[in-house]
C-alpha positions as CSV (number, residue, x, y, z in Angstrom):
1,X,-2.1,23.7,-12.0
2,X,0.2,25.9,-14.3
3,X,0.0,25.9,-17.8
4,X,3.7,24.4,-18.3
5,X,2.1,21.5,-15.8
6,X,-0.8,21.2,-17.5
7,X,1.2,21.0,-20.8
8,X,3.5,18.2,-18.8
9,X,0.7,16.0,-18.0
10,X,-1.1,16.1,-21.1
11,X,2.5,15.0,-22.8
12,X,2.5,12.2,-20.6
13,X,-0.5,10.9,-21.0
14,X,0.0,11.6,-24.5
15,X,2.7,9.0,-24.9
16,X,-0.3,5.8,-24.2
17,X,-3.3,7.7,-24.7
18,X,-6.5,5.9,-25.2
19,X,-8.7,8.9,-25.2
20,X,-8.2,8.9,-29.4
21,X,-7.8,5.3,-29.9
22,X,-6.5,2.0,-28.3
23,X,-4.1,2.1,-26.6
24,X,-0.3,-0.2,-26.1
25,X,-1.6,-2.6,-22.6
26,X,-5.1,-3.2,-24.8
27,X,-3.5,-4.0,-28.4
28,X,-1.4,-6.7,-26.9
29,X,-3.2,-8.1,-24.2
30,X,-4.5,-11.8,-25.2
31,X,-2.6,-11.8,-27.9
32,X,-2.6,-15.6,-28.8
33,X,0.7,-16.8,-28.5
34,X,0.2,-19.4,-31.5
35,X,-0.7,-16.0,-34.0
36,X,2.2,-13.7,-32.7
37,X,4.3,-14.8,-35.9
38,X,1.9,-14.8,-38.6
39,X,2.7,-12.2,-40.8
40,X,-1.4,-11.7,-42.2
41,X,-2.1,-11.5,-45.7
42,X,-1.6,-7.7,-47.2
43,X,1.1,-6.9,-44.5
44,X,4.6,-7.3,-44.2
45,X,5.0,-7.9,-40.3
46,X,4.3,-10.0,-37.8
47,X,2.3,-9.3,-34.5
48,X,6.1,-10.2,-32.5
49,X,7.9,-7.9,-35.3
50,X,5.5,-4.9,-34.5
51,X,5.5,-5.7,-30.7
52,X,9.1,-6.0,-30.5
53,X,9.5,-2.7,-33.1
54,X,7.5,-0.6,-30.7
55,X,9.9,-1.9,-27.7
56,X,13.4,-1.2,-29.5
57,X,12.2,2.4,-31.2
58,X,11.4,3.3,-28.1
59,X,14.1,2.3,-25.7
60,X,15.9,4.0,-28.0
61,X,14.7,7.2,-27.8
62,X,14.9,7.0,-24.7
63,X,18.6,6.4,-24.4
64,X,19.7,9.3,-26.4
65,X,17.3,11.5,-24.8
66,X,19.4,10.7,-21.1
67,X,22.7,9.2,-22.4
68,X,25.3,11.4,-23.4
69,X,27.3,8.6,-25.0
70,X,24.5,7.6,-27.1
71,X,25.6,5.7,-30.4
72,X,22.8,5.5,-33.7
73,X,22.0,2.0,-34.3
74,X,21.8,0.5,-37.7
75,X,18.9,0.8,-39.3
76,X,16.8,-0.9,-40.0
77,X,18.2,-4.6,-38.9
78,X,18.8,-2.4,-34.8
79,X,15.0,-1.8,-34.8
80,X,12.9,-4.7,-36.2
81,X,13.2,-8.6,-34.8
82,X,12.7,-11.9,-36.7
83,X,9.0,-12.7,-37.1
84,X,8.8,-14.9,-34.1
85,X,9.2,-15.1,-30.5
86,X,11.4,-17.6,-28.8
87,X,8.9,-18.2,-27.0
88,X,6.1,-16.7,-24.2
89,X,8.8,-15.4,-22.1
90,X,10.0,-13.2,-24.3
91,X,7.0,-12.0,-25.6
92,X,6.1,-10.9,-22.2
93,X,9.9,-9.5,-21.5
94,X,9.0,-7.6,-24.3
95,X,5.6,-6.0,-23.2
96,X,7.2,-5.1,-19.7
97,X,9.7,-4.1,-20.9
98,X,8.4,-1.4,-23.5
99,X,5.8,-0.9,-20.6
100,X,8.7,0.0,-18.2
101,X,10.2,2.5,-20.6
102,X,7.1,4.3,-20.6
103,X,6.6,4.8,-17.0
104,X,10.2,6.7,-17.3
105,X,9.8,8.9,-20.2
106,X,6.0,10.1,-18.4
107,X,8.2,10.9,-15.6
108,X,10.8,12.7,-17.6
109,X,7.8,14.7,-19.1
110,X,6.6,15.7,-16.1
111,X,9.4,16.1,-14.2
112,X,9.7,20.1,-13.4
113,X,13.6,19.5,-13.7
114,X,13.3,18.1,-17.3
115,X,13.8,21.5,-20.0
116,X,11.1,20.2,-22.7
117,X,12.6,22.8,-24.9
118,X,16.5,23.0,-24.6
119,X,18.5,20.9,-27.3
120,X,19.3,17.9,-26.7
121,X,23.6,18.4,-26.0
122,X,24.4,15.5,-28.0
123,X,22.3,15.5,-30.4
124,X,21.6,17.6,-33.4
125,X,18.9,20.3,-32.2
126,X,16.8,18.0,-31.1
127,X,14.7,18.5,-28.0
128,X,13.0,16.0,-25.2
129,X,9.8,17.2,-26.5
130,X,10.4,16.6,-29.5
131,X,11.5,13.3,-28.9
132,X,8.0,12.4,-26.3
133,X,6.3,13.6,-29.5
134,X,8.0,11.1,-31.9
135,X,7.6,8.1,-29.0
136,X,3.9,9.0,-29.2
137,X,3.4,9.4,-32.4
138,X,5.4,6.3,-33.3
139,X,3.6,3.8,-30.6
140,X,0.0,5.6,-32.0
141,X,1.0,4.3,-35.5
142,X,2.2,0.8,-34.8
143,X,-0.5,0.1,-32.3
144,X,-3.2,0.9,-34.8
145,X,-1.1,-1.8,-37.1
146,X,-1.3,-4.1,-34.2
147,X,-5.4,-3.4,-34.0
148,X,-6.1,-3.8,-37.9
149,X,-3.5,-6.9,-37.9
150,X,-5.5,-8.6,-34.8
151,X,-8.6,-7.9,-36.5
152,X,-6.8,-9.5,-39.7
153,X,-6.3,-12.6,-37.8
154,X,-9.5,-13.0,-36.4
155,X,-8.1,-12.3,-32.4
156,X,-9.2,-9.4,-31.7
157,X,-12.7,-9.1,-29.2
């Protein structure tokens, strides 16, 4: 394996990693459905809100890394849900659907095609790596809220 593959794979992975810590499938798996929007004492969001956050940051980034008619949401009413569900279904629309989104920005990252390092054209400088590196680095932080928040709540095993 070459050293730009290696460097591919390792970004993919990267992105849902749970060699460092737990990882996205783990933090929300079991979640119980009557706890998902409890905002816990000493925090300001709710299991859904961070679950749903996750989802819509990164579905994001993902359309203005392949969309050249990408428009900026508002922030920060674009990017964070009300603190509940409607109900099970869209909970787990949710978790597919970040899950989804994943699977297509590790194959963007290792995709030989994909130029890590050019700027994005539409955007201001910004590259696709540095945009895997924000996705990973975002979903790392939030899912550590997710852990400490289940722990919080007494639902996590």
């Amino acid at each position: 394996m070459s050293d730009i593959e290696q460097v591919r794979d390792l970004l993919a992975r990267q992105l849902d990693w749970g060699a460092a810590h737990v990882g996205y499938v783990r933090a929300v798996a079991d979640f119980p459905a009557e706890l998902r929007a409890e905002v816990p004492r000493g925090l300001t969001h709710s299991g859904w809100q961070v679950v749903e956050h996750i989802r819509l940051a990164q579905a994001d980034i993902l359309d203005f890394c392949v969309n050249p008619d990408y428009v900026a949401r508002p922030w920060p009413e674009s990017y964070w849900p009300g603190v509940a569900p409607r109900d099970d279904a869209e909970w787990e629309a949710s978790v597919e659907d970040y899950q989804r989104d994943l699977r297509t920005l590790q194959e963007m990252a290792r995709d030989e095609k994909t130029d890590l390092f050019a700027p994005i054209a539409w955007g201001d400088g910004q590259t696709i790596l540095r945009e895997l590196l924000l996705v990973a680095d975002h979903g790392a932080y939030h899912v550590g809220q997710l852990v400490a928040m289940r722990q919080t709540l007494g639902c996590w095993h």
